[in-house]
C-alpha positions, 0 to 999 in steps of 0.5 A, a space after each residue: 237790790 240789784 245796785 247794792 249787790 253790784 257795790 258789794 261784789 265791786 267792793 270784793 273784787 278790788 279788796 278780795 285779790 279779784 275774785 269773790 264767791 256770790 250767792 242769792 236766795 229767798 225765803 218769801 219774806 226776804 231776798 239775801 245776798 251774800 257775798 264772800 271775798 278772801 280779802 280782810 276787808 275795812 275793819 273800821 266798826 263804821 264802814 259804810 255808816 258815814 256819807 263818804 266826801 265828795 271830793 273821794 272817787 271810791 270809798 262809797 260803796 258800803 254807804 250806798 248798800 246801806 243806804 238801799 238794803 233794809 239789813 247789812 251783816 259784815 263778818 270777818 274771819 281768818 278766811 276773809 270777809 263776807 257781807 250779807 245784804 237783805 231786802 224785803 220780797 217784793 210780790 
């Protein structure tokens, strides 16, 4: 979990002009991230559902959130981007 909110709080600091809005909480089914930029964020309906090249040195850190939270929500609006990441509660 903790590696997936990382990619994604990296992903709204650089996209985000350097400054997001975090929040995590559960419900005793599931732990939720969520994480808020200002920025417009990659509106390419794939983002994140193709292994990126290996000859890149960015661009994997949707894959790689979607490859570890069970549900990833992407939201855009006027006022930004907001991705919300799920992952079961672990007992």
């Amino acid at each position: 979990m903790d590696v997936a909110a990382n990619e994604i709080v990296t992903n709204a600091l650089q996209h985000g002009g350097g400054h997001c809005r975090v929040r995590a909480w559960g419900d005793g089914r599931v732990v939720i991230v969520r994480v808020d930029n200002p920025g417009t964020g990659d509106s390419t309906a794939t983002a994140g559902f193709r292994s990126p090249r290996r000859a890149d040195r960015s661009g994997a850190g949707m894959w790689l959130a979607r490859q570890l939270a069970d549900v990833v929500h992407v939201g855009q609006d006027p006022s930004g981007t907001g991705v919300e990441l799920r992952f079961p509660f672990a007992n």
